[in-house]
VOGU-3710 file (C-alpha; in Angstrom, 3 decimals, decimal comma):
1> xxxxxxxxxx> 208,497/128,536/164,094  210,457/125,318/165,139  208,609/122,929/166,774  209,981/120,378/168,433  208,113/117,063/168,959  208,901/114,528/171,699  208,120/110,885/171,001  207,872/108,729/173,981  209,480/105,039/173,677  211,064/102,238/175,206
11> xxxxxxxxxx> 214,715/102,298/175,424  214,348/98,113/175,541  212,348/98,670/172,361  215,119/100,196/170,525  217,064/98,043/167,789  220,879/98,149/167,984  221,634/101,254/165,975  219,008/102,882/166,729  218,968/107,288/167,312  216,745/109,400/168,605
21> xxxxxxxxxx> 215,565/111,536/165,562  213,828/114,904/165,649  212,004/116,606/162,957  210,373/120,206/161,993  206,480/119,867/161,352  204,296/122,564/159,679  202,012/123,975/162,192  198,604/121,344/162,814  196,016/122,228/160,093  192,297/121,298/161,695
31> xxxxxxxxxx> 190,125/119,221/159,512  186,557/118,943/159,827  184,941/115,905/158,911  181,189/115,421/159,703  180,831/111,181/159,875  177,961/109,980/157,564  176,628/107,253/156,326  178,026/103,576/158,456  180,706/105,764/160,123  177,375/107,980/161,809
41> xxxxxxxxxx> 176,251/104,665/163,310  179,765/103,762/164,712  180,255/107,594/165,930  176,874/107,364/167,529  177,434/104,142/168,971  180,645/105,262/170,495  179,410/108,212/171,698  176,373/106,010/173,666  178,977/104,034/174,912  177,239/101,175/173,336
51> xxxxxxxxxx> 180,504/100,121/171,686  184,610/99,868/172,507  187,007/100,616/170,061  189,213/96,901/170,355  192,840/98,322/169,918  194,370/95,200/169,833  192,254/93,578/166,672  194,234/93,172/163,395  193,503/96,086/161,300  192,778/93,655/158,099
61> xxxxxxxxxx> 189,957/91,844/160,752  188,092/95,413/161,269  185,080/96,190/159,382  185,339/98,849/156,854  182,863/101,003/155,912  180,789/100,056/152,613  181,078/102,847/150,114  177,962/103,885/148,561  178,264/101,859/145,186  178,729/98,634/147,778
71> xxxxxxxxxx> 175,251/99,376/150,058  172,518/96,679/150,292  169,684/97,190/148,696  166,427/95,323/147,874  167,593/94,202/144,477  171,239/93,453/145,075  173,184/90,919/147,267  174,460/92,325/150,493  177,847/92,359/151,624  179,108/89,425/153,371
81> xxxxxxxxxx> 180,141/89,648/156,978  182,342/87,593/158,528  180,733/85,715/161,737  182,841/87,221/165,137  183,296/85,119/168,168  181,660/86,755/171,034  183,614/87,182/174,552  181,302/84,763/176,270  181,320/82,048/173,662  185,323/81,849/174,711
91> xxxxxxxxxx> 184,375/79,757/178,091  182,890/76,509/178,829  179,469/76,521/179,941  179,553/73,342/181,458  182,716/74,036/183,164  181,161/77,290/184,673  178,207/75,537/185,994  180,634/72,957/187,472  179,715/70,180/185,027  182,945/69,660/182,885
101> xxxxxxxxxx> 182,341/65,887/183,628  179,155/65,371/182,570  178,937/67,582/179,734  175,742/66,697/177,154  175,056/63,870/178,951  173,556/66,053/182,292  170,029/66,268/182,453  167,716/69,313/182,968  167,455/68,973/186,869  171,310/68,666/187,038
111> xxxxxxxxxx> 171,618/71,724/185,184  169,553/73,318/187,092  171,004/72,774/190,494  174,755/73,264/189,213  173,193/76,544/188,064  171,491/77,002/191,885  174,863/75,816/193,480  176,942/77,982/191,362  174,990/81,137/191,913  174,769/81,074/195,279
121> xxxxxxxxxx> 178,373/80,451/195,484  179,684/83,536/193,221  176,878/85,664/193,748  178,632/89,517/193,794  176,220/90,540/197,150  178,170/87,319/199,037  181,491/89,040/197,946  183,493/90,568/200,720  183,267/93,679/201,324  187,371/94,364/201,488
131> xxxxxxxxxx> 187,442/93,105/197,749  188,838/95,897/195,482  186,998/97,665/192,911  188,635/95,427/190,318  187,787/91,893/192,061  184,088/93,072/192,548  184,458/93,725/188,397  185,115/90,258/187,702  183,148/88,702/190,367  180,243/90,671/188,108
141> xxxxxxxxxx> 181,925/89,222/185,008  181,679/85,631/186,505  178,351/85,677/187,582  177,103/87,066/184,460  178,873/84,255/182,235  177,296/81,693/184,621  173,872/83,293/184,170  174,581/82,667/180,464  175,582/79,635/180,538  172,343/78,384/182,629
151> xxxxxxxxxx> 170,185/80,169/179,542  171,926/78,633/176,742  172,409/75,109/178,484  168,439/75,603/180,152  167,481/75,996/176,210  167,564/72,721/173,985  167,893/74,426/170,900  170,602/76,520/171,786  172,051/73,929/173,912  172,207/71,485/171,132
161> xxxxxxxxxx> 173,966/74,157/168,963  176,423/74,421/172,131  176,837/70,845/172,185  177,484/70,734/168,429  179,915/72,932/168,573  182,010/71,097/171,585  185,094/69,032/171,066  184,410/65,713/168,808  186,897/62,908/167,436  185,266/62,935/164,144
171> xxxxxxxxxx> 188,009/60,180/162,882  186,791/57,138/162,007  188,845/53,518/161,107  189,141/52,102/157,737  190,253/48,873/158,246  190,523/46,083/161,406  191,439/42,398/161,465  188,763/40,033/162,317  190,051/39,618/165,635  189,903/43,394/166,246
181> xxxxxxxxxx> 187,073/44,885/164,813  184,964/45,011/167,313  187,124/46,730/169,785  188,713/49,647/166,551  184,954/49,911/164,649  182,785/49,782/168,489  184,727/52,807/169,897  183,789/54,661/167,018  180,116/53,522/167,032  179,996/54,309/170,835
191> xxxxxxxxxx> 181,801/57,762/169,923  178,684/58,880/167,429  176,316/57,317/169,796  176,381/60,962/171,155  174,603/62,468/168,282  171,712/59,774/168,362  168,231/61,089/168,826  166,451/57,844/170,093  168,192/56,043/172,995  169,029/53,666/174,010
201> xxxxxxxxxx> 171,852/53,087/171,185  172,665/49,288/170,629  176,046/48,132/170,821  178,392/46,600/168,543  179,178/43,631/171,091  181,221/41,303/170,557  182,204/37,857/168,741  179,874/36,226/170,564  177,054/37,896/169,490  174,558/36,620/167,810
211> xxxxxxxxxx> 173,861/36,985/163,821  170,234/38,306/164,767  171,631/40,962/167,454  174,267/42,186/164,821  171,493/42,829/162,186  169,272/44,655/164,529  172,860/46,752/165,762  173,229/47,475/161,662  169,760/48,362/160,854  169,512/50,799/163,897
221> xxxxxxxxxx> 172,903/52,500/162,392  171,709/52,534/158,654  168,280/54,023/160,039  170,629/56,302/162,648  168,935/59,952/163,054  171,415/62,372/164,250  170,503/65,707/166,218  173,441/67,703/165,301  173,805/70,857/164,347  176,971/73,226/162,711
231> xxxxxxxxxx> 176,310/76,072/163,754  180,511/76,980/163,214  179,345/76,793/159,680  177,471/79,837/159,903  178,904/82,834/157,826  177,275/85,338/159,066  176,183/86,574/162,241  172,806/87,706/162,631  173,418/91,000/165,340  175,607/92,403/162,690
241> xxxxxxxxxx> 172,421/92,887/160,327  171,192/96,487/159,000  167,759/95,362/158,739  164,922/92,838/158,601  165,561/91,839/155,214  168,988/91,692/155,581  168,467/89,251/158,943  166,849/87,271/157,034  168,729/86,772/154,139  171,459/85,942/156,687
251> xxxxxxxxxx> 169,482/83,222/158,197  168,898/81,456/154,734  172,687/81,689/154,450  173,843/79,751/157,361  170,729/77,658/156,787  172,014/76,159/153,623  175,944/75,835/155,131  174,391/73,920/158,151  172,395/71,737/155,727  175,150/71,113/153,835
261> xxxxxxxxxx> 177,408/70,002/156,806  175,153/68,194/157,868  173,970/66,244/154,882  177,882/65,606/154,395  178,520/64,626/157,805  175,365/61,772/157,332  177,189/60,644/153,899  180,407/59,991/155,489  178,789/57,970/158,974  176,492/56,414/156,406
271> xxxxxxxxxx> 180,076/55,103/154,282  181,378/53,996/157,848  178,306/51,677/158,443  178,775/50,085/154,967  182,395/49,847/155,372  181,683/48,455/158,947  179,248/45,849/157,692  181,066/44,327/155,180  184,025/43,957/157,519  181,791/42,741/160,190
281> xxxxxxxxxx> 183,073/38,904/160,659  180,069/37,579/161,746  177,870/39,338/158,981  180,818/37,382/156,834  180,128/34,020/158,251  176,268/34,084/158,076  176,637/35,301/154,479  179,287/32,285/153,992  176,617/29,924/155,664  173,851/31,361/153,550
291> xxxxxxxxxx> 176,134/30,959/150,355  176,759/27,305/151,456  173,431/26,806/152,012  171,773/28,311/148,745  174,826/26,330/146,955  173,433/23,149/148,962  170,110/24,004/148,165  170,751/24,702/144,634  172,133/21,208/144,260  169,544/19,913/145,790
301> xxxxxxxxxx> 167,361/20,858/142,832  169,610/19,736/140,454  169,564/16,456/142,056  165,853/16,242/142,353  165,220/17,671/138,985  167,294/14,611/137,361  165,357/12,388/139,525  162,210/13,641/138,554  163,847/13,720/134,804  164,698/9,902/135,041
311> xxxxxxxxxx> 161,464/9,137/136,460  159,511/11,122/134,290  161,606/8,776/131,220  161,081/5,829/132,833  157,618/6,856/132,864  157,339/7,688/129,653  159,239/4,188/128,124  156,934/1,962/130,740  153,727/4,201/128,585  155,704/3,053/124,997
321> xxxxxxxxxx> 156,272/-0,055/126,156  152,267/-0,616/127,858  151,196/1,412/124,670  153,160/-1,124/122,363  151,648/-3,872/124,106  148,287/-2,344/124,025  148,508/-2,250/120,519  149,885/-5,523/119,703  146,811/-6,954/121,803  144,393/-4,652/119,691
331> xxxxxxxxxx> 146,024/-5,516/116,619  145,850/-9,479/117,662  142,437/-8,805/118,697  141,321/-7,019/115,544  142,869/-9,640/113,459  141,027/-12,429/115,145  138,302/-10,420/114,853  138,315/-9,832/111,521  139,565/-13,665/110,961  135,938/-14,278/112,592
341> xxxxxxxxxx> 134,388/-11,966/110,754  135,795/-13,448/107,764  134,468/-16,824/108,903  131,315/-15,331/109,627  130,924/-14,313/106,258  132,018/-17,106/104,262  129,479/-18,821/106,793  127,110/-16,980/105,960  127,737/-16,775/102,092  127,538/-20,616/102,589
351> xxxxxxxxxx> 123,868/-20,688/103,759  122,493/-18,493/101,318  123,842/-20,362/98,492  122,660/-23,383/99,900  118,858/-21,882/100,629  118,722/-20,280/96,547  119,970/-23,746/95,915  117,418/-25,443/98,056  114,610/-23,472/96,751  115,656/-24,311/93,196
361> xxxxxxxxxx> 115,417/-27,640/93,706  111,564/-27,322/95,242  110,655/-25,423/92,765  112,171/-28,163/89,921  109,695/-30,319/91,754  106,449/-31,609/90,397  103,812/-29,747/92,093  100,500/-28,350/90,868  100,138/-24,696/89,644  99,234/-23,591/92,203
371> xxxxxxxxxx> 101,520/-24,241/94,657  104,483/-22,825/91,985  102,483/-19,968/91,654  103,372/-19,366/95,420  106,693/-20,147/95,632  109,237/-17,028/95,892  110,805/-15,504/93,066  114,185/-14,326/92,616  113,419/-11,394/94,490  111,969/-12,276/97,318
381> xxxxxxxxxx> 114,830/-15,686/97,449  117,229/-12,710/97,199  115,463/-10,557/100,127  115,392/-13,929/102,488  119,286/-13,953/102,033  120,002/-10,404/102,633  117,588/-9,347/105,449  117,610/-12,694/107,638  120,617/-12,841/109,879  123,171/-16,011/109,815
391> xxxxxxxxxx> 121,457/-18,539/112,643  117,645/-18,339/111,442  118,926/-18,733/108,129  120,817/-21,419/109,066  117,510/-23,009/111,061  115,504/-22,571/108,216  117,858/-24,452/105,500  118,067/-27,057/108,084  114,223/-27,270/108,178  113,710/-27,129/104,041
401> xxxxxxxxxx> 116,552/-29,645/103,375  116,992/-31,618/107,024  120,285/-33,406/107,128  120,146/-37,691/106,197  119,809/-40,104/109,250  122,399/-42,009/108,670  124,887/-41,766/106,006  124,333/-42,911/102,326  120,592/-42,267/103,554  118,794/-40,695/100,476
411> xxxxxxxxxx> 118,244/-36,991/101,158  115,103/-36,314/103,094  112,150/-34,166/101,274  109,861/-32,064/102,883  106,606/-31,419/101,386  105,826/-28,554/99,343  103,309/-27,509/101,705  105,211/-27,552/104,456  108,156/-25,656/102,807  105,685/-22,920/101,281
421> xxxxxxxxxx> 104,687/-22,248/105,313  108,152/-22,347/106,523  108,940/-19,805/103,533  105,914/-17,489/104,526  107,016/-17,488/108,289  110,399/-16,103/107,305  108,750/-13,880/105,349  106,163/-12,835/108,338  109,368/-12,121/110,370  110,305/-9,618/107,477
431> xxxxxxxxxx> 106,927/-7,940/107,887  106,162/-8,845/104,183  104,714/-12,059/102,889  105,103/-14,345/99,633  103,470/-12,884/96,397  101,275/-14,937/94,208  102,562/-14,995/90,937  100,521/-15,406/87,741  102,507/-17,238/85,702  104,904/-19,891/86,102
441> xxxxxxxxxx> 107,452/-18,775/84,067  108,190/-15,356/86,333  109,321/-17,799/88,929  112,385/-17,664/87,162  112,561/-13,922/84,901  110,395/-11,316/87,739  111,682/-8,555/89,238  114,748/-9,333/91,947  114,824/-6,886/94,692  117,743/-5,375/95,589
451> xxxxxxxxxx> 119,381/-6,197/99,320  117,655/-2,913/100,255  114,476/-1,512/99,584  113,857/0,094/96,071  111,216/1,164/93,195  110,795/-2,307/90,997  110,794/-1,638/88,042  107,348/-3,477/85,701  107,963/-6,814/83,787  106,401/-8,544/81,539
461> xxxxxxxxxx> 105,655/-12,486/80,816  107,587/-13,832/78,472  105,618/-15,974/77,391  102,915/-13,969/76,401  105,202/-11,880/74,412  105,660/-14,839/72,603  102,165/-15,462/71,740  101,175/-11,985/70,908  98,803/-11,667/73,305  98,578/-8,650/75,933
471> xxxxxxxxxx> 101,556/-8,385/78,006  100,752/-9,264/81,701  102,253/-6,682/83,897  103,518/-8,380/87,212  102,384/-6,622/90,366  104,466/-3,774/91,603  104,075/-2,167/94,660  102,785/1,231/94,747  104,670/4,174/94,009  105,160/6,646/96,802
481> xxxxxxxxxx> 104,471/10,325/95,475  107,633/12,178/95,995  105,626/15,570/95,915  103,476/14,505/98,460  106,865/12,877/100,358  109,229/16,019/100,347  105,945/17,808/102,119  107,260/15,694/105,200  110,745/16,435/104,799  112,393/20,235/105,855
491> xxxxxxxxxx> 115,408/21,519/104,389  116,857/20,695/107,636  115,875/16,761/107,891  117,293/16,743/104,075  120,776/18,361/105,609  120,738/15,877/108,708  119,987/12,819/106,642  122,824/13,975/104,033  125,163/14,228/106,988  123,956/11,084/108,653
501> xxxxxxxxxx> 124,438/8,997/105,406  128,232/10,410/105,314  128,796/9,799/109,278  127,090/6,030/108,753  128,413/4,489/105,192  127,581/1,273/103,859  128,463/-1,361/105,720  127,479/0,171/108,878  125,242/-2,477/110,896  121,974/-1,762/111,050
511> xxxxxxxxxx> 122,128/1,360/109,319  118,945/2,402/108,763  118,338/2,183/111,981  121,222/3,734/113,521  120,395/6,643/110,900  116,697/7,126/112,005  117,824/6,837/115,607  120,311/10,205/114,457  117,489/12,195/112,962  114,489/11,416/115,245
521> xxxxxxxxxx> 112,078/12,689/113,483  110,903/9,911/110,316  110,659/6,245/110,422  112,937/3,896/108,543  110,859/3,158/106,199  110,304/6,712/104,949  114,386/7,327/105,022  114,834/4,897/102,666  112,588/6,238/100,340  113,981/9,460/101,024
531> xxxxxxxxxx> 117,000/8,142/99,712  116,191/6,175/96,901  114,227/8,954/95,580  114,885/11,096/92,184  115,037/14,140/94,412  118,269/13,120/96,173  119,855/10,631/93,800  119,275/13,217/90,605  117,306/15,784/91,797  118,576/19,422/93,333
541> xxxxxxxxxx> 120,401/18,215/95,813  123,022/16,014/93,591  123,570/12,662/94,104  124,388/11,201/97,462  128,176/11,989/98,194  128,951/8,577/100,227  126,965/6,182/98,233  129,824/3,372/96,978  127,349/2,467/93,693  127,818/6,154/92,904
551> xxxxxxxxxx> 131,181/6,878/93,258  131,871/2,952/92,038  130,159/4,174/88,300  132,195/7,812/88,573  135,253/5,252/88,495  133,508/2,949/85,649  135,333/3,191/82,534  133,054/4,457/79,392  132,899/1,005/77,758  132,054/-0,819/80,753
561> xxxxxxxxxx> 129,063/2,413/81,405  127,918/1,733/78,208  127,716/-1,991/78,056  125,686/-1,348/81,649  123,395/1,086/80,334  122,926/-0,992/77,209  121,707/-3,843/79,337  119,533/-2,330/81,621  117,658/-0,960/78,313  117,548/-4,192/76,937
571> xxxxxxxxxx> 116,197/-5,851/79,977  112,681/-5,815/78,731  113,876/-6,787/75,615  113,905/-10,713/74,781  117,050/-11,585/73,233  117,441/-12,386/69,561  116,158/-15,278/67,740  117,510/-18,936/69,504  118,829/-21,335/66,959  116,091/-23,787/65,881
581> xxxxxxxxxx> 115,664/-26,397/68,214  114,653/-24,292/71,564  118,415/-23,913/72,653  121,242/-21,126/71,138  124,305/-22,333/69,923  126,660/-22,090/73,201  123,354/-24,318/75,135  121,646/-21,265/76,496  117,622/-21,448/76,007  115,693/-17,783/76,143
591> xxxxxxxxxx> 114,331/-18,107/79,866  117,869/-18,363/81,076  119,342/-15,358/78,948  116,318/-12,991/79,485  117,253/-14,697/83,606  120,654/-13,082/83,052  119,879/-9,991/81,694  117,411/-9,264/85,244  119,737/-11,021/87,587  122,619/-8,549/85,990
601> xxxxxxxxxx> 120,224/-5,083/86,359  119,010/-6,516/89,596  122,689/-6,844/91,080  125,072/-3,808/89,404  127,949/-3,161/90,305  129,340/-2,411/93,549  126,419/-4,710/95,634  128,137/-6,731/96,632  131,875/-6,759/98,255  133,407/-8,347/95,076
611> xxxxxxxxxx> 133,012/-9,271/91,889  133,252/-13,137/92,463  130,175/-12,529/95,071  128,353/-10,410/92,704  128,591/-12,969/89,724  127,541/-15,877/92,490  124,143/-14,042/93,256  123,194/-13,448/89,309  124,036/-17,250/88,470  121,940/-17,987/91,487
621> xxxxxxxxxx> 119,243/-16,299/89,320  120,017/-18,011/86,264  118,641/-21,479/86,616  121,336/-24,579/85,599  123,958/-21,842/84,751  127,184/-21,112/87,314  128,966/-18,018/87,596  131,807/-19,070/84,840  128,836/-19,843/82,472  126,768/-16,639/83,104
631> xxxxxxxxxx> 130,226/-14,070/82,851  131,542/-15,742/79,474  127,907/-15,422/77,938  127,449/-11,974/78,665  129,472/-10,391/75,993  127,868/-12,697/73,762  124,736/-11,345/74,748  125,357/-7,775/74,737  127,306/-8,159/71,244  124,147/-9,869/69,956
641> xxxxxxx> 121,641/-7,223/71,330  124,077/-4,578/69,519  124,357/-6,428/66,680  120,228/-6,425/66,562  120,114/-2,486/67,266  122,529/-1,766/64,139  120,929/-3,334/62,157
//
């Protein structure tokens, strides 16, 4: 059977050429098709009425069913939807509440009586009664979109997602002229001011405005805190969901495309700030000033540190120069010093050759026994010299040998007796007195002391050596028992008075003193036993480490050592045989060599400060022999007393 089928068009529609065309068809076959699956929940929701099929939407815009393979599940990613635009969303709020103006700037109450304003004015019960069926339709329309608009624009949240999404200049300048910054960078400032959550927002101002003002309008901008949202960034929209899960997973979605907007709409306002803060012309001319004035102030302490530099050398040469001078005085000082010193001594040298000379002429007097037998030996002349200081010395010469009254005067004696008491007074002084002797020969051969206390060492008489009789021991002073004298002293004192001897040498005045004043705890008297004892000059403790005699005979050459030792054997030996007659060959009679053999044990070497002073003191010793005499005959002696050993 031929069917015929009539299509319907619009002649107008019809391209030039164009012919009306018929066809046979086959008869309709019916095809059942039961909808499953999302197609059920579009039937069903068609069939509720609950949804309009939209004819006019693009077929590649429509939602197509998922196919089985493509359905969300718990484990796999759901489909992505596309976000639709909803009918309402296509007016203006503000414009249907009557506040196109005012826009995000009106407040709540304004909102609210638009909304009170507007209602009452489009309300559909206020609507005529001779309006058609389609006006009343819109009236509804309108009143509902207004009722809408008063709940998004009554809700902050969603009225800052509204307000977000409303038409914004996002451009911003990139450059300006100093003269025209602040009119091209403020509109843009005043343009974001909009999205600002704290008000009020400062302004940019102008050049006028202060340095301060301008760093309070930058930090506020690099602080800035902006409310808003991008919600047209969404993907997805959240009525279109299947289910809870799938809502939700939505949500994070558009979550993380707002953040991201967002966080790159802060990065480029945050640039702008930057950019308009280095452009800013009075940020540039503080910074200029500040650059000038760290530059000034940088000089500045250049300048001062030369200053102080030159001041600190001037300083310094003034010190080299007062030090110079300092020294120059000291070193004029010390040599006048030591010039007086000098003088001092050779003073002092003086007197004591001129008091042994003094006493050798009273005892060359004629005087009874027994006044010789007191007068002082060579050791105690020797002790008068060396412990009595330079002006009683000089008092007491004066007294023994008083000057002449008047000139070519013969010298002036003073009797024996009188010189024997001013002798024992000087002694007194001492704290020791004269010894009676008991010979008159010792006068000239006993024992001389040494300038500081030591052990004398036993003589004999000469003279009854010569006669055969018993030798006559002169008297000695009593030993001290070192056993019972180290009983006093600790390890400790032994260790102090070691280290006091090295910190005080020889030469130190008053040093036995000053030494027993160090340690405290023994008199002077039992130091210098200490010292002179076997225990410390060749006992454990070695020999004394800063004693000039000792390290003086380390230095002594082995002939020298030898001829030393040899004498100080000899020195109770009496020489060999005189030449007939009384008197050796070279003048020398026995009392004067065995003189010179004691005088040279009694002052070694190293006693005195030279040589010259040491020979002085043993021909002081030697009666009518000098220095010259006694140094020439002692090699004779000593080859005579080894000539007398060999054989």
């Amino acid at each position: 059977m031929a069917v015929t089928l009539a299509i319907e068009y619009d002649p107008l529609l019809v391209p030039s050429g164009g012919k009306e065309v018929t066809s046979e068809f086959t008869s309709p076959r019916k095809v059942v098709k039961e909808p499953a699956g999302h197609a059920f929940n579009e039937a069903a929701l068609l069939a509720l009425g609950l949804k309009s099929l939209d004819i006019e939407e693009p077929e590649e815009e429509r939602d197509e069913a998922p196919s089985p393979k493509a359905a969300w599940t718990d484990t796999d990613e759901p489909e992505k939807k596309k976000k639709r635009k909803k009918k309402g969303e296509q007016e203006d709020l503000y414009d249907l509440l009557g506040l196109g103006n005012d826009r995000y700037l009106a407040s709540e109450k304004q909102i609210k009586d638009a909304y009170r304003d507007t209602a009452l004015k489009h309300h559909p019960d206020k609507c005529g009664a001779l309006k058609s069926d389609e006006e009343k339709v819109k009236i509804e329309e309108r009143f509902k979109l207004i009722q809408e608009a008063y709940e998004v624009l009554s809700d902050p949240v969603r009225r800052r997602e509204y307000d977000s999404k409303d038409e914004f200049d996002d451009s911003l300048p990139s450059t300006a002229t100093p003269e025209t910054f602040c009119k091209t960078f403020g509109s843009a400032f005043r343009r974001n001011a909009k999205w600002s959550e704290i008000h009020p927002v400062p302004d940019i101002g102008d050049d006028n405005t202060s340095y301060e003002d301008a760093e309070k309008f930058y930090d506020f901008w690099f602080k800035f805190k902006s409310w808003r949202e991008f919600p047209q960034e969404d993907e997805f929209e959240l009525d279109t969901s299947e289910c809870r899960e799938h809502k939700r997973w939505m949500e994070r979605e558009n979550a993380k495309a707002r953040f991201k907007a967002k966080k790159e709409d802060q990065r480029r306002l945050l640039a702008f700030v930057e950019l308009a803060y280095k452009l800013d012309p009075r940020i540039s001319a503080r910074r200029q000033q500040e650059k000038e004035a760290k530059e000034a102030k940088k000089q500045a302490k250049i300048q001062e540190r030369k200053k102080k530099e030159e001041e600190a050398q001037a300083a310094l040469k003034a010190e080299e120069e007062a030090k110079a001078a300092a020294a120059a005085e000291a070193k004029k000082s010390k040599d006048e010093e030591k010039k007086q010193k000098e003088k001092e001594k050779k003073l002092v040298r003086k007197e004591r050759s001129r008091f042994r000379t003094i006493i050798q002429e009273v005892i060359a007097r004629d005087m009874p026994e027994e006044q010789k037998l007191q007068m002082p030996d060579i050791g105690e002349v020797e002790q008068i010299c060396t412990k009595i200081e330079y002006a009683p010395l000089l008092e007491l010469n004066n007294k023994l040998a008083p000057e002449p009254v008047a000139i070519g005067a013969p010298p002036v004696e003073v009797p024996v007796e009188e010189c024997l008491q001013l002798l024992q007074d000087a002694m007194k002084s001492m704290g020791t007195t004269l010894k009676v002797k008991t010979c008159v020969e010792d006068l000239g051969s006993a024992t001389i002391s040494s300038p500081k206390p030591s052990t004398p060492v036993a003589a004999t008489s000469p003279s009854s050596a010569k006669k055969g009789g018993k030798k006559t021991p002169i008297a000695e002073p009593k030993k001290v028992d070192e056993a019972e004298m180290l009983k006093k002293w600790s390890e400790e004192d032994i260790r102090m008075l070691e280290k006091a001897l090295k910190k005080f040498p020889k030469g130190t005045a008053r040093r036995w003193e000053v030494i027993a004043n160090y340690l405290r705890t023994h008199t002077q008297d039992e130091i210098i036993a200490m010292v002179k004892s076997d225990y410390m000059t060749n006992g454990a403790r070695g020999k004394t480490q800063d004693d000039p005699k000792i390290l003086k005979e380390k230095e002594t050459k082995p002939e020298e050592k030898r001829d030393t030792e040899e004498v100080k054997k000899s020195a109770d030996t009496p020489p060999s045989k005189p030449v007939e007659g009384g008197d050796s060959a070279d003048g020398w009679t026995p009392a004067q060599e065995q003189g010179l053999v004691k005088a040279v044990k009694a002052f070694p070497k190293g006693c005195a400060s030279s040589e010259k002073e040491r020979w002085s003191r043993i021909a002081a010793a030697v009666p009518g022999k000098t220095a010259t005499q006694c140094f020439k005959h002692m090699p004779i002696l000593l080859a005579r007393m080894r000539a007398s050993k060999a054989s």
